[in-house]
C-alpha positions as CSV (number, residue, x, y, z in Angstrom):
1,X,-4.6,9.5,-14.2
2,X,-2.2,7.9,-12.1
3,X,-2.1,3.9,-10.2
4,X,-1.1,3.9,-6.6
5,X,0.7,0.4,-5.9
6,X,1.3,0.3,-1.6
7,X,2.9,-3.0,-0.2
8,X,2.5,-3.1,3.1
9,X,2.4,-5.9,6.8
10,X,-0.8,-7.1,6.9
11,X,-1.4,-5.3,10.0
12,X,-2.2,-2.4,8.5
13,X,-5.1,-3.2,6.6
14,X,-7.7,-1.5,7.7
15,X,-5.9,1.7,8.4
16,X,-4.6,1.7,4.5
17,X,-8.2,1.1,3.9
18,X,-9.8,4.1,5.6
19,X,-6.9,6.0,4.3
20,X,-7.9,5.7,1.1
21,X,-11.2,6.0,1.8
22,X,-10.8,9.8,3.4
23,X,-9.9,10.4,-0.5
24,X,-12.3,9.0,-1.8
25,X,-11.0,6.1,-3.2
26,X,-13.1,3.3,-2.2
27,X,-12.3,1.5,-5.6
28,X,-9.4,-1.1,-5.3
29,X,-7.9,-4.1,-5.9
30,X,-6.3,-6.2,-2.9
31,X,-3.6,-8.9,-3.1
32,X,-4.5,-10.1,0.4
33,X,-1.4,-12.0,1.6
34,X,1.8,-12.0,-0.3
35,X,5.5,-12.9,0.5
36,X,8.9,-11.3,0.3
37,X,11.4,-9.6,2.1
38,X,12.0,-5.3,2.7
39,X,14.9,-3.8,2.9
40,X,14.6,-2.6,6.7
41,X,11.3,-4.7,7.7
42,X,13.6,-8.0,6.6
43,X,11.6,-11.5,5.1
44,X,8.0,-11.6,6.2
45,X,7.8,-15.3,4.2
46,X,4.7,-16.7,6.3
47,X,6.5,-19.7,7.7
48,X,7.5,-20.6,11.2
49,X,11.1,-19.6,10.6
50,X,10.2,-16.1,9.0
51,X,6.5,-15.6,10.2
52,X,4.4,-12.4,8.7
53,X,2.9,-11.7,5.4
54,X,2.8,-8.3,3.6
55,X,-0.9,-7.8,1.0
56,X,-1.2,-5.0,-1.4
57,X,-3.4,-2.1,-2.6
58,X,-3.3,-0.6,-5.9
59,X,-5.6,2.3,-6.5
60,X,-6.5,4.0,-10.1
61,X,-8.0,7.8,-9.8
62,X,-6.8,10.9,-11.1
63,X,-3.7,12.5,-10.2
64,X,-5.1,15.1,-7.2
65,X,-6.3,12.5,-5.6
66,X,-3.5,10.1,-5.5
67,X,-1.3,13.2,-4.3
68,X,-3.2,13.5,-1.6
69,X,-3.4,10.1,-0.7
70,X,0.3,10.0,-0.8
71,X,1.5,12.7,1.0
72,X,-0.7,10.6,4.1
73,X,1.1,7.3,3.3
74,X,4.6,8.9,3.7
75,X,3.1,10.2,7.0
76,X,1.9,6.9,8.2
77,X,5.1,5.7,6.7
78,X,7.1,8.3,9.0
79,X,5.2,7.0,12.0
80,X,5.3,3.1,11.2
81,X,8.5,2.6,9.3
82,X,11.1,1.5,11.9
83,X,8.2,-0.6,12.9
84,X,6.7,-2.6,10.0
85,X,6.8,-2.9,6.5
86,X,4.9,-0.3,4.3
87,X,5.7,0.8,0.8
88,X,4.3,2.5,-1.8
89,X,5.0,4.0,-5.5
90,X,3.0,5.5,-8.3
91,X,3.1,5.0,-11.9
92,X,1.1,6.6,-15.3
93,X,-2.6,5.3,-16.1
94,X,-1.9,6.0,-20.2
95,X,-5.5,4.5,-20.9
96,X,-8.4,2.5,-19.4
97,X,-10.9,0.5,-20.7
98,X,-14.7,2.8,-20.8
């Protein structure tokens, strides 16, 4: 079992969504507006100076299904990445409550 953590601009909501849900994972847990600053998409701090805010997904399913889920966030990544601010990383589920 693995957790799928994706930052991403705020824009991009509802694709990330429907994304996930052609996997079938329609169970998550959204951060809906946070602050910070990428490496290429520069400070997104919600202010008038630096305007923009980034949210974030994370996802806990099994590990075939987070693959695949994956591979089609480094596509949209390869499509949106000079553009806007999208990020994503996985990490071991060791146990879960039942």
């Amino acid at each position: 079992m693995k957790a799928l953590c994706i930052q991403y601009d705020i824009v991009l909501d509802a694709e990330l969504v429907a994304l996930l849900a052609r996997h079938g994972l329609t169970a998550y847990t959204r951060w809906p507006r946070l602050t910070g600053v990428g490496p290429n998409s520069g400070p997104r701090l919600d202010n008038s100076v630096w305007p923009g805010a980034n949210a974030s997904l994370l996802v806990v399913a099994d590990d075939a299904s987070i693959a695949a889920a994956f591979a089609d966030l480094q596509a949209l990544r390869d499509r949106v990445g000079k553009l806007t601010g999208l990020w994503a990383f996985t990490l071991p589920v060791l146990d879960t409550l039942t």
